[in-house]
N, C-alpha and C positions, 0 to 999 in steps of 0.2 A: 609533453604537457599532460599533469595528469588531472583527471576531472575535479570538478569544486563537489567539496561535502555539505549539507548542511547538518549542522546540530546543537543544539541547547541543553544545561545541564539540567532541566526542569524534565525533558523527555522521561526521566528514569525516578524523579522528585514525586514521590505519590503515597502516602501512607495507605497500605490497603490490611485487612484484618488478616489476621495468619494465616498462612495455608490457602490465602487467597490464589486463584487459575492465573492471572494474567503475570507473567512472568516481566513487570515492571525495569528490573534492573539490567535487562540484556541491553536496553538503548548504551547507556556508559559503559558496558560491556562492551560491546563494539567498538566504541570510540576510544578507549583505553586499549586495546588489541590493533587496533589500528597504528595507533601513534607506537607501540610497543615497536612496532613491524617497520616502523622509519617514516609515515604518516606527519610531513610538519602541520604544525598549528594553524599555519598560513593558508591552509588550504579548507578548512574548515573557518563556514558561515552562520552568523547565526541571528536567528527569525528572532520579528516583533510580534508579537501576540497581536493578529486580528482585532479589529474593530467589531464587537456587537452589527452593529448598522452593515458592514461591507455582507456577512452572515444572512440577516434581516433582507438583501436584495435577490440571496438567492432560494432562501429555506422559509419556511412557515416563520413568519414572523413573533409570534405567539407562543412558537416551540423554543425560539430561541431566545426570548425572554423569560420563559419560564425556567429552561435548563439554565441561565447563567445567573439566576437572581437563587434558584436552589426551588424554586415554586413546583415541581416536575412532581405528576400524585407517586406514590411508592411504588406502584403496580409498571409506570413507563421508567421508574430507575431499576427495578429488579429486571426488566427488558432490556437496560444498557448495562446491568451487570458492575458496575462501582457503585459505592456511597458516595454519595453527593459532598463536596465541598468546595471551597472556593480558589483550593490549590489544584484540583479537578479539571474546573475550567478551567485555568492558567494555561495547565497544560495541553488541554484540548485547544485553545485558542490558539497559543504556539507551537504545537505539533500541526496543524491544518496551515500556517501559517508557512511553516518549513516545506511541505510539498506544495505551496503554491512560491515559494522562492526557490525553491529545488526545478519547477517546470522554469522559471525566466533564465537560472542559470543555465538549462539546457540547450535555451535557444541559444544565448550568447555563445557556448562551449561544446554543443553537439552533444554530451552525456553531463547529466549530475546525478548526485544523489542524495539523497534525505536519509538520516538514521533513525526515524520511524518511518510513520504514516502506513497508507493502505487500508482507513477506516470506511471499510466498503458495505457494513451494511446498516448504515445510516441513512438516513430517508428523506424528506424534506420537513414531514412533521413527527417522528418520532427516531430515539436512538437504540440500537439493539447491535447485542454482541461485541462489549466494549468499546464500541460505535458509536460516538455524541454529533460529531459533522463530518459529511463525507469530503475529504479533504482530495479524492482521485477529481471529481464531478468541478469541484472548486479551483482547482489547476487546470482541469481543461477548458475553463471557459478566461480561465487569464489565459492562456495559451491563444485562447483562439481571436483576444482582443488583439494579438499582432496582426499589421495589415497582410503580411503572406501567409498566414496558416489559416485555411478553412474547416481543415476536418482534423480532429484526433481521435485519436486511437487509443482507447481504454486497454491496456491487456491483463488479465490479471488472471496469475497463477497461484493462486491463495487458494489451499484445498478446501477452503469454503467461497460459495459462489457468492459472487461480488451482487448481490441482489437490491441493495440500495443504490447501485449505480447503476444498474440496469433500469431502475423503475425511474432513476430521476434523466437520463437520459432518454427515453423509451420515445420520448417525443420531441428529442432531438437532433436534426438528422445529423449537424456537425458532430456530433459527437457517438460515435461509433465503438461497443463496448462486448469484449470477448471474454469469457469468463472459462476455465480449462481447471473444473473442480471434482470434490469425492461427492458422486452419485446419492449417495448415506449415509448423508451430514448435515449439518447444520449449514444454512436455514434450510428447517424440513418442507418450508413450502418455498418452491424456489419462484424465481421471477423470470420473466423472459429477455435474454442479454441479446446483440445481434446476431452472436456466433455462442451457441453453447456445448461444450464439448466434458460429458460427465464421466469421471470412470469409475471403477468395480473398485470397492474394499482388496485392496493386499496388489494393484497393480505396480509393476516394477519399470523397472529404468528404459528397458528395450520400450515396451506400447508406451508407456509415458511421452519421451522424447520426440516419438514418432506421432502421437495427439500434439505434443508443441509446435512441433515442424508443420505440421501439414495445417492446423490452427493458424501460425504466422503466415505463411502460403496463402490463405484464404482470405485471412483478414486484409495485407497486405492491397492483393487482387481486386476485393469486391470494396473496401474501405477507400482506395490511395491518398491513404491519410499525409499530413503536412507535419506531424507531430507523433511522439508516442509516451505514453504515462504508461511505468512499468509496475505491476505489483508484484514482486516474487517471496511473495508467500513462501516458507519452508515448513510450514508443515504439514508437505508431504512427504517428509523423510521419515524413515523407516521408524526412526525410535520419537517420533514426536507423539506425545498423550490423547491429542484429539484428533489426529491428520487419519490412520486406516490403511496408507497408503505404504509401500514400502519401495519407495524412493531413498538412493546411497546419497554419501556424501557428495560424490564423484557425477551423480547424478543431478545434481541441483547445479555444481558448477558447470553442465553441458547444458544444463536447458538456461541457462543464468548469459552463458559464451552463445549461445542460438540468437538469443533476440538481442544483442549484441551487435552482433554478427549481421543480421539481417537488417537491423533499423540503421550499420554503417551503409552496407550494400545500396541502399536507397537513401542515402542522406539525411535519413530522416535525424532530429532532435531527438533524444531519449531521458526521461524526467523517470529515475527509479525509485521507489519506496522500498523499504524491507519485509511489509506485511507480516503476517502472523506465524508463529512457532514457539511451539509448549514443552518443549523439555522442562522438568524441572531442574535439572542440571544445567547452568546458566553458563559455564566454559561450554561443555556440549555445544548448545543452544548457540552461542555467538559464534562458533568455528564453523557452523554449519551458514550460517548469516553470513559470513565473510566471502563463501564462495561467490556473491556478487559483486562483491568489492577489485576480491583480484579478476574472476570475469573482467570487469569494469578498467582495470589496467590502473588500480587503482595503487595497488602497490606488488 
């Protein structure tokens, strides 16, 4: 039985000005590489775009009127990094959408997956770093409205530190949040996650692997979470634009088979996102994305 995907063709739907950083088109990327690979159709879900109001119960109510009406001053959009539009929010409301449907398939199915999400440094009153709503923080509290799961476990391997989910959890105890990022990177002022684990510019696959390991080990331990939301960020591979790190191909699919591995070992549900990675080379980019898929036993 292989895991349920989710995805929407709006994921990759974003007119951004040339030469714009966020490399938009790898969502359909993947999902077209997918099915390429013998991926049926059948197994891919796809999100309704969030209610304003469902938003409004967990984030600054005010932020989130302002961001979906287009009201947001220029100085908090240059902080989320897109031009505002109305295809924007769409997407932002169906991308948040999909990893809180990606977390309910998990429980049903033990693993899912989302082909985006991981908008981890969103906050509750403002958006930053192509970050409008934090969609990790918004699946674990659907997660945790099932009667048997009390704690989840945020993990996120995004070479930038998950810092809007550590501040919006910070004072929650169900929700336990590990962040295993580049030391010197963005965000330059980090937050405090329950387990922070930062490495050096240019580290490689051998200490990488062995900060996952022992990261999941601990968290596991000091957490015994009911649930886990995965972010696996890839860019920390070697040739990604903003990542520093020089993590292989090979590398991301061992640390992608780790927490795999380890949320089987303990039963736990596993809710993955694909997080962040900048190749400008979008085959590149999605080959490297895949190594959680087949991790995932996906295909």
């Amino acid at each position: 039985m292989h895991p349920p995907l989710v995805f929407h063709p709006i994921y990759s739907q974003l007119d951004l000005p040339h030469r714009h950083r966020f490399p938009i088109e790898k969502y359909q990327g993947i999902k077209d590489a997918l099915v390429a690979k013998g991926v049926s159709e059948q197994q891919f879900h796809t999100p309704e775009p969030l209610q304003e109001d469902v938003l409004k119960e967990v984030y600054d109510p005010q932020y989130i009127t302002d961001l979906c009406k287009g009201s947001l001053d220029a100085k908090a959009m240059r902080r989320i990094g897109f031009p505002w539009s109305k295809q924007l929010i769409q997407r932002t409301l169906t991308a948040a959408s999909g990893t809180v449907l990606t977390a309910e398939l998990a429980i049903k199915h033990g693993v899912a997956l989302n082909l985006t999400g991981g908008y981890h440094h969103a906050f509750a009153n403002f958006g930053s770093g192509f970050c409008m709503v934090n969609d990790l923080y918004l699946a674990a509290l659907n997660m945790l409205s099932h009667d048997d799961i009390d704690k989840v476990l945020i993990f996120d391997c995004d070479v930038h530190q998950g810092d809007g989910t550590a501040k919006l959890a910070a004072n929650n105890a169900a929700v336990y949040t590990v962040s295993i990022h580049g030391e010197k990177n963005f965000p330059y002022r980090k937050q405090l996650s329950d387990l922070d684990f930062s490495l050096e510019k240019h580290s490689q696959d051998a200490h990488y692997l062995e900060t996952v390991e022992q990261a999941l080990d601990m968290a596991l331990a000091y957490a015994q979470p009911d649930a886990v939301i995965y972010d696996a960020g890839v860019d920390i591979h070697i040739n990604d634009d903003l990542g520093h790190l020089d993590i292989t191909t090979e590398g991301v699919f061992k640390r992608d088979t780790l927490v795999f591995e380890h949320c089987k070992a303990n039963s736990l549900p596993v809710a993955a996102v694909i997080g962040g990675g900048y190749q400008r080379n979008i085959a590149a980019l999605v080959d490297v994305h895949l190594q959680l898929f087949k991790a995932a036993g996906v295909y």
